[in-house]
N, C-alpha and C positions, 0 to 999 in steps of 0.2 A: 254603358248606361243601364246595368243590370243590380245595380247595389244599393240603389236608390234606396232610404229609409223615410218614411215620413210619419211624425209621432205627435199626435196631438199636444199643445198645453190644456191642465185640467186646471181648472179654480177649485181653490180651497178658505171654505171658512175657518180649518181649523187645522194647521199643516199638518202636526203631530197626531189626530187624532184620526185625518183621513189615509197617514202612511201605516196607520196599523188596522186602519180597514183592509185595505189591499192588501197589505200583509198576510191578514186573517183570511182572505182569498184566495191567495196563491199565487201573486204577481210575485216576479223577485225583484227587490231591490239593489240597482245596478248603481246608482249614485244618489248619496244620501248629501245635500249640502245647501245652498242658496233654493235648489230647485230639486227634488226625487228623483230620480228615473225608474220607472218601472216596465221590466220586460212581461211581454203579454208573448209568445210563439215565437212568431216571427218578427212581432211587431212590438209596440210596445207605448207612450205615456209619459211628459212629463207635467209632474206636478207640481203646481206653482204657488206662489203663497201674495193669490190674489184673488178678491172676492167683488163678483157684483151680483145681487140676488135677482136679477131678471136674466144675466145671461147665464148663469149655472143655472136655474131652473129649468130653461130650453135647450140646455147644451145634454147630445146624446153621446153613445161610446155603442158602438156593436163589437162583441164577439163572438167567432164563430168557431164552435168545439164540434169534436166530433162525435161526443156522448152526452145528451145535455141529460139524461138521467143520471148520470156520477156526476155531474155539477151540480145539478139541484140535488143530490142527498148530499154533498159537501155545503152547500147553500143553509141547506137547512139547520145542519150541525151548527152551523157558525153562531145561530140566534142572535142575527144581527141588531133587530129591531130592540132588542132591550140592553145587547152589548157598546151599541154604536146611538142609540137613537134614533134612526131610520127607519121609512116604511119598512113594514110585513112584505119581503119577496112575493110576487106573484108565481106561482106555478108554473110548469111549461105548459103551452095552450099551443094551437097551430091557429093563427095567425090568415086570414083571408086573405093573405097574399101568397101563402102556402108557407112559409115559415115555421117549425116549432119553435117559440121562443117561450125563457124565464125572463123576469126582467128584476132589476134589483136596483135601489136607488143608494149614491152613497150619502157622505152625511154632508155634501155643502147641497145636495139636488139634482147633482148630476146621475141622468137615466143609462143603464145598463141594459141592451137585448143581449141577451144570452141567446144564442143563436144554434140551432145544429145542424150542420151540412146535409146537403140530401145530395148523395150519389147521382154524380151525371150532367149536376146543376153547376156549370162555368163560372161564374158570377157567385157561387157560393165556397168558392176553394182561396 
């Protein structure tokens, strides 16, 4: 019982338009067909081609990197917001719960913490 994977489904407003978000992010695409599958690390996402505008607005995704400064200058390159649509990324900020996070929204709603490990921290590996 060590193989366990478990991967969210993500709503989409717009299937073709949200797999070359993630695309342009760095997910790889592992099965392109009825449903996406995008690998994230270890872990990874599929994306589904179903849309309800209250629960994609509420629906969160954390990832946790271990350089969030090379993510957010890849973040940035991307100019998502005029590529995609989508809010202007948030910056890394640290987070009162002691977190540095970027956050990045994609194009059906769904919120992204971008997350970076802090050394030592169980629960953040």
């Amino acid at each position: 019982m060590q193989n366990e994977l478990a991967r969210p489904f993500l709503p989409t407003l717009d299937f073709e338009k949200s797999k070359q978000f993630y695309l342009a992010l760095g997910f790889e695409l592992t099965l392109d067909s009825e449903v996406a599958i995008f690998k994230a690390g270890s872990g990874g996402f599929l994306l589904q081609r179903h849309y309800h505008k209250d629960w994609a607005g509420n629906f969160m995704m954390q990832l946790m990197v271990d350089d969030l400064d090379h993510w957010w200058s890849h973040i940035q390159s991307l100019d998502l917001a005029k590529r995609f649509g989508v809010p202007a990324p948030k910056p890394p900020a640290v987070q009162p719960w002691g977190l540095r996070i970027a956050y990045v929204v994609d194009p059906c709603g769904v919120l992204w913490h971008i997350a970076e490990r802090r050394a030592g921290v169980i629960h953040d590996q």
